[in-house]
C-alpha positions as CSV (number, residue, x, y, z in Angstrom):
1,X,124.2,105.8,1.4
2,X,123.3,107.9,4.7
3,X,124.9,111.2,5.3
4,X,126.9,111.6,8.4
5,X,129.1,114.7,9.7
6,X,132.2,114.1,11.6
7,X,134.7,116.5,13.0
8,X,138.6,116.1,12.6
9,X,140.5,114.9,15.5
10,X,143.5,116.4,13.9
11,X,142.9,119.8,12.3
12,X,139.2,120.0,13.5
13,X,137.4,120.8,10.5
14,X,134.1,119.7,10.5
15,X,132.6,118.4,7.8
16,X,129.6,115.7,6.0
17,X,130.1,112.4,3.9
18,X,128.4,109.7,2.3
19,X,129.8,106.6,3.7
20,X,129.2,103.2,2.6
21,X,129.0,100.5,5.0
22,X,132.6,99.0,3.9
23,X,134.3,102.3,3.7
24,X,136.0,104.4,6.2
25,X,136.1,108.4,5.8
26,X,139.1,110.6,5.6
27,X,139.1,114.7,6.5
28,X,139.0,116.5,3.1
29,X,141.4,118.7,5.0
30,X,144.0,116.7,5.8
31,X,143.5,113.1,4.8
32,X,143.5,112.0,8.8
33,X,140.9,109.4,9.6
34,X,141.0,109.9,13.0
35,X,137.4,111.5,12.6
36,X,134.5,111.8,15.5
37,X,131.2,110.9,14.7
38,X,129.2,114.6,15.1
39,X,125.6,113.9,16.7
40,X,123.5,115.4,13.2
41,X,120.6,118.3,14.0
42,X,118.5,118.2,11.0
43,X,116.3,121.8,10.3
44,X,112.6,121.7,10.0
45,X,110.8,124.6,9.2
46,X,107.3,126.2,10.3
47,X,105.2,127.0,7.2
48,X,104.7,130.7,7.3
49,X,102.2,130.5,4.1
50,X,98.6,130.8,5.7
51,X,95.5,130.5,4.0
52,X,94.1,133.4,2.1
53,X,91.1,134.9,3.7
54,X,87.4,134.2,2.8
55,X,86.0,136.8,0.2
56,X,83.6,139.4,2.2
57,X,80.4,141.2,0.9
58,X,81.9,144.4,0.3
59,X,84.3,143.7,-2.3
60,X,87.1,141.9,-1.1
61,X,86.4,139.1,-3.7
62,X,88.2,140.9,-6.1
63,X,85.8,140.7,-8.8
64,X,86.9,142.9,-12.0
65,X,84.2,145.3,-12.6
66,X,85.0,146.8,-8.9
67,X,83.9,146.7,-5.5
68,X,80.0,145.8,-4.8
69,X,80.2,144.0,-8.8
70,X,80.0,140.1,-7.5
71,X,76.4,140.2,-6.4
72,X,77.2,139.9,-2.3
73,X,76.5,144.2,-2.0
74,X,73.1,144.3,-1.0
């Protein structure tokens, strides 16, 4: 079943549904079915998670024993 939104003719509360082919929607307001179709935005997002940054020779590997301990500290 898609999901529309519709606004109220009547009282003009906006609001979404699932509607079935065979069905026709009333406001949860006001019972009114004289309901406008709403033209629906969805949101997309922009990832914000980057990728972590390659381990350097002086340390930034994070190796336990301490800066220098990983071998790459000449």
């Amino acid at each position: 079943m898609p999901i529309y939104e519709y606004a109220c003719t009547e009282c003009h509360h906006e609001f979404e549904a699932l509607v079935r082919s065979d069905s026709t929607p009333a406001c949860p307001k006001c019972h009114s079915q004289q309901l406008e179709k709403l033209l629906s935005v969805f949101a997309t997002t922009a990832s914000t998670v980057s990728a972590p940054a390659m381990a350097g020779p002086c340390g930034n590997c994070g190796h336990p024993d301490g800066p220098g301990a990983c071998g790459f500290h000449a």
